[in-house]
N, C-alpha and C positions, 0 to 999 in steps of 0.2 A: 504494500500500500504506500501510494506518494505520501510526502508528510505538504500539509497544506502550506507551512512556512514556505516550504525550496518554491510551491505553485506561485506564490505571491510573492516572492523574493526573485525568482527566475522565472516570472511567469512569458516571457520570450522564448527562453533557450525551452518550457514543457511541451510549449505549443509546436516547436518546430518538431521535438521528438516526435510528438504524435504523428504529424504531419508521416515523418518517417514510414510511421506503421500504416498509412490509409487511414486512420482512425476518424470516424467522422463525427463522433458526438463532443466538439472541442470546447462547445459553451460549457461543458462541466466543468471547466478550469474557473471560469469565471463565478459558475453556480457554486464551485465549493469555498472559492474565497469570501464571496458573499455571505452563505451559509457559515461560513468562520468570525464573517467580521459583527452579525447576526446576536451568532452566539457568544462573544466578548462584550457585547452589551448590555449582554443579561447578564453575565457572569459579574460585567462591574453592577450594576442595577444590584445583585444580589449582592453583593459584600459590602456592597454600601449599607445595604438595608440591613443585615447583619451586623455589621458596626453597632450603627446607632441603636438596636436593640440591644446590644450589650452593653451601650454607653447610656441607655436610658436604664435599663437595670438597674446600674450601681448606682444610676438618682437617688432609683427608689428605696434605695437600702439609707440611704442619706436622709432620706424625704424622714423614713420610719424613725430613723434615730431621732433623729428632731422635733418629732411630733405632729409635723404634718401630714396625716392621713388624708387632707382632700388632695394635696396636691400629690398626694403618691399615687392617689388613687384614680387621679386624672393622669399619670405615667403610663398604670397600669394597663388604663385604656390605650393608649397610643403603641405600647407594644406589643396588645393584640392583635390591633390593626394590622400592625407591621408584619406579625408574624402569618397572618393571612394572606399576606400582599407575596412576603417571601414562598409560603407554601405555592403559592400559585407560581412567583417566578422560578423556584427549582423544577416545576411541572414542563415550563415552557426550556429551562435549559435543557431538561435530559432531552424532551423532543427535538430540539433543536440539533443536539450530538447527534441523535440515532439520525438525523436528516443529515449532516455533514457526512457521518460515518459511510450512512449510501450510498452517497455520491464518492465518495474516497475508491469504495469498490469500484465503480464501475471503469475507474483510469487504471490501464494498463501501466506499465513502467517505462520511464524514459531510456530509449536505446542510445549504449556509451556514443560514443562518439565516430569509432570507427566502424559502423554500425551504416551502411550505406540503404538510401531510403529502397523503397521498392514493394510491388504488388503483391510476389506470391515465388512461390519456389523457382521461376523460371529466373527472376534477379537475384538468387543467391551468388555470391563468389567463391570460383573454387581454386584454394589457395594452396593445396599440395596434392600430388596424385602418387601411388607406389609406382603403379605399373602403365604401358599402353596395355589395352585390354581388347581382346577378340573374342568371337565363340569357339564353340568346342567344334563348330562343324556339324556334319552331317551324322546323325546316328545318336549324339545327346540328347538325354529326356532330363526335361526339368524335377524335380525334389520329392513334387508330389507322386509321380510314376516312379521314381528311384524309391519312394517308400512302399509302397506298394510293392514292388518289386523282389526287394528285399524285407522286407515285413518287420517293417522298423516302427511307422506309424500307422494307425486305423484313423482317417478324419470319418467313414462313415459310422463308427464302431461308435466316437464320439456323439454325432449328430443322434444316434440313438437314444445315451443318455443323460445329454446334455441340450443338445442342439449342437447349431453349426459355428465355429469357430473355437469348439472345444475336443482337441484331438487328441487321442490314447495310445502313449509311446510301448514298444514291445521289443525285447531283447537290446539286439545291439543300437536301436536306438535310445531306449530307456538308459542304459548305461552311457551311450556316448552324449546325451544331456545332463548326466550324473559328472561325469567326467571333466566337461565343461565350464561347470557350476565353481565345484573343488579348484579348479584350474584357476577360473577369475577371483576366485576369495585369498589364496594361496600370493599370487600377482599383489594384488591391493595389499596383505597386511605385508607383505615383503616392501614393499615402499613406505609402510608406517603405519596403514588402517587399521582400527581397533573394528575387528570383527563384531555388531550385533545382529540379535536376533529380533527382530521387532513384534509387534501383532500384526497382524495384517486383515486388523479392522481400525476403523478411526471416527472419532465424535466428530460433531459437525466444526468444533473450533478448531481442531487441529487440519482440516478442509480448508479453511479459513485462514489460518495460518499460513499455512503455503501456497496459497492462491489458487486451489481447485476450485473454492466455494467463494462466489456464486460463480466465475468462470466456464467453468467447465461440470455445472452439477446434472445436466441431462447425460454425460458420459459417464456415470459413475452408479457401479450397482447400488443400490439404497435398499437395507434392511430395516424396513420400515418401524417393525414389531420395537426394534431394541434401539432404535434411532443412532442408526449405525450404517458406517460405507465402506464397503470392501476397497482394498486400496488399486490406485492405480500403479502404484509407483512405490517402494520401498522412502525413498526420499521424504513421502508424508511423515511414516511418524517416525523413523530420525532425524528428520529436521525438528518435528513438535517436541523430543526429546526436551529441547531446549526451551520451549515457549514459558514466557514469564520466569527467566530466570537469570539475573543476573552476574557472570563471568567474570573474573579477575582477569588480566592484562596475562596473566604467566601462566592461565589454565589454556591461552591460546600458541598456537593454530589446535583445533580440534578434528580431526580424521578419522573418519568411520565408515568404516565399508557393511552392508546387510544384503543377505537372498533373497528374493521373496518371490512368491505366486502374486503375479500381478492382473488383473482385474478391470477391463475396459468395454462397455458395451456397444462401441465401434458405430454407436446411431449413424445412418444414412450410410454406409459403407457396404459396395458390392460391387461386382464388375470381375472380370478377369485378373484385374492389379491386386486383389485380397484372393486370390485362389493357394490351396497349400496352408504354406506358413508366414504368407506374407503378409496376412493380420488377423488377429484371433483374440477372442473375446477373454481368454486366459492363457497366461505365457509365462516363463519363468525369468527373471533376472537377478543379474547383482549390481548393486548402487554402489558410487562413493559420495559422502559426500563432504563438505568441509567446513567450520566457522572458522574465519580470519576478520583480523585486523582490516580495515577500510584499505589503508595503503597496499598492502601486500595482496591484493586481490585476485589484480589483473594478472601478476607476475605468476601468481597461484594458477589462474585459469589454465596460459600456457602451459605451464608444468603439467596441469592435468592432459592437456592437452595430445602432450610428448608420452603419457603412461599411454594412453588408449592408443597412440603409433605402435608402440611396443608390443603389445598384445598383438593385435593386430596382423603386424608383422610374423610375432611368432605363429600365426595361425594361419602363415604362407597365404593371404587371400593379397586379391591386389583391391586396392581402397583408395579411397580419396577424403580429403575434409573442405568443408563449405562453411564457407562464414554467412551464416544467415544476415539476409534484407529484413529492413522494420518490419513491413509485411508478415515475413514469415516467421519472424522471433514472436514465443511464447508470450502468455499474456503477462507474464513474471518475471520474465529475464529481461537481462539491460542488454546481454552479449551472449550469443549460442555460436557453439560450432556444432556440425551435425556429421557427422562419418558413415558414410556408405560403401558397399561391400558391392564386387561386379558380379553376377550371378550370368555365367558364363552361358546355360541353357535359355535359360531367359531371354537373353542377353540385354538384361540393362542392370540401372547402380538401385541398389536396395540401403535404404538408412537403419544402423543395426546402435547407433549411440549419439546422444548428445549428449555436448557439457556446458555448461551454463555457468553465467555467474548472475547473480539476480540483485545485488548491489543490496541498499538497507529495506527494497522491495516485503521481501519475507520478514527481515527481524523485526520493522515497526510494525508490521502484523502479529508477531512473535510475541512482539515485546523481550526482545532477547538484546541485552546491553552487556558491555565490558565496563569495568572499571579502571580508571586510567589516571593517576595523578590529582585522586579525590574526585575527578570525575567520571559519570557515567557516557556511555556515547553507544549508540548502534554497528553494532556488528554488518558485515559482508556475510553471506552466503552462499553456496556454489554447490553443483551437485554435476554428476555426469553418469552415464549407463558405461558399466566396465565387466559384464556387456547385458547387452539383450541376445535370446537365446533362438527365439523362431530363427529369423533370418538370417542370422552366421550360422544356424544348424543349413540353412537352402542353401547357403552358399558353400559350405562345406562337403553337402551331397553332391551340387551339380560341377563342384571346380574339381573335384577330385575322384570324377567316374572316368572307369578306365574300361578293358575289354576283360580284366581279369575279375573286377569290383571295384570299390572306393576305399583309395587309398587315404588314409587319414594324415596329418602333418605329425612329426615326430613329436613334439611339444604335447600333444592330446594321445597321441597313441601311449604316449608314458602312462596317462592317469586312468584312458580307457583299459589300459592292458590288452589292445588288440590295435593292429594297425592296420586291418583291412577288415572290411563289410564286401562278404562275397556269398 
């Protein structure tokens, strides 16, 4: 959530951000400053009126000693009054917050700087590639017939007891998603991440906290009965980890990596581009994510940057990274990079990870501060996929069939204990 101050202090440089994103509802900037300067008048209105009722009090304690009971008792009235007048302006403050506060939601986050404007995926930049990449030629079959094939996955087996986008891994696929998993959690605490486990349910503030809710709340299973949301993303509740809670200067950088069954109900999503594992309504991943220092951020991002090359790398695919356009950056993020994997049968680029930095976006939703030289201040945020599992598992199938089976990359054959599916 922007904080209303930067809107009103920068409200030039919020408006261009938007601009950045397409974003078209821009009088919110002006409605929430409004809405803030609104609520500062009630808020003095009230403490005024508070004062004087506590300054008319001690008259009356005066009045009594003295002996004057009319004139105490002509106090007494007047601080009735007032306390009537206050009851009613604390009514119209809290309304007034819950009206700033929803307008607060509805503003996305200012994208950094290097952040070039643009409509939609076609104005991403892509700013490093491994490989030149081709197809496999004549005779490759894409992931879903390689499973099939090999009776790795059932997506009909799924559709039976789920529906569609819930597929049921069997033998060497069960295990080479096992394998996988261990693989990227192994990766991340070898660079520092503290391993958690999180739930992988979440209340609606911690929704809130990270900018799913209201965002994104038609994508997001909802258990009605227990007012509870199955997560999308590992990243909810270790980020909410930290919501309302106050950090020392030397408790930071904080790094933590979690697995999780992730949970997305893919609304309006069909066509041939979701066929297979190319999106599915439940998937497995591993998160990292980070709290740092405001400065150290950006320098952070990179770095996460350079992990997810790493990986990557060792999992022999050819890839590329895109620096996402305003358009296409998250409703949360200042700055994404997005990583895509070439799925050879296919033959085009599939996004298997973002990494994000979301600036004080999340924490002043958080309310997650550091302390720093007696004072507090808002934290950075950052998060990234290290990895997602459907479509490095497609690209894994389709870049590595061969005439004998699919060969797996030596890095995963270790943890599989098998280095071909034949």
């Amino acid at each position: 959530m922007l904080q209303v101050n930067f809107l009103r202090d920068h409200k030039e440089r919020a408006v261009e951000g938007l601009k950045k994103r397409q974003f078209k509802n821009l009088e919110l900037v002006d409605e929430a400053i409004a809405a803030d300067e609104e609520r500062k008048k009630i808020q003095f209105e009230l403490d005024s009126q508070l004062s004087e009722i506590n300054k008319v009090s001690k008259e009356i304690g005066m009045l009594m000693k003295e002996g004057k009971k009319e004139e105490a008792e002509a106090a007494k009235s007047q601080t009735s009054s007032l306390k009537e007048s206050t009851s009613a302006l604390k009514s119209q403050l809290e309304d007034k917050e819950k009206e700033l506060i929803n307008i607060l939601y509805q503003l996305p986050n200012i994208p950094y700087e290097k952040v070039k404007s643009g409509a939609s995926a076609e104005d991403n930049e892509i700013i490093y590639q491994s490989h030149d990449v081709e197809g496999l030629g004549e005779g490759a079959i894409p992931h879903w017939e390689l499973a099939k094939k090999y009776n790795l996955i059932d997506f009909e087996l799924g559709v039976k007891i789920a529906g569609a986008g819930f597929p049921v891994y069997f033998g060497k696929g069960a295990r080479l998603q096992r394998a996988l998993v261990q693989y990227f959690l192994d990766k991340n605490v070898e660079k520092g991440y503290t391993e958690v486990n999180p739930p992988h349910v979440v209340n609606e503030a911690s929704g809130y906290g990270t900018g799913q809710l209201p965002d994104k709340e038609g994508q997001m299973y909802y258990i009605q009965a227990d007012e509870l949301y199955l997560i999308p993303t590992a990243e909810v509740p270790v980020t909410n980890l930290y919501r309302d809670v106050l950090l020392d200067e030397k408790d930071l950088p904080i790094k933590n990596t979690a697995f999780s069954q992730c949970y997305r109900r893919e609304a309006g999503s069909y066509g041939a581009h979701v066929r297979g594992l190319n999106r599915l309504h439940q998937f497995e991943k591993v998160e990292i994510v980070r709290i740092e220092k405001p400065e150290n951020s950006y320098a952070v991002l990179e770095e996460m940057v350079e992990h997810i090359k790493e990986i990557l790398s060792d999992l022999e695919l050819p890839y590329r990274v895109l620096r996402l356009c305003g358009g296409d950056t998250g409703f949360a993020s200042a700055m994404t990079y997005d990583f895509e994997v070439w799925s050879a049968a296919q033959e085009k680029w599939l996004e298997v990870s973002s990494v994000s930095n979301f600036e004080t976006f999340q924490a002043n939703r958080l309310k997650c501060r550091y302390k720093t030289e007696g004072k507090s201040q808002l934290v950075h945020t950052l998060n990234g996929s290290a990895m997602a599992l459907p479509r490095i598992m497609a690209a894994l199938l389709e870049n590595n069939q061969t005439a004998e089976g699919i060969k797996l990359p030596m890095k995963i054959a270790e943890y599989a204990r098998f280095d071909i599916i034949d």
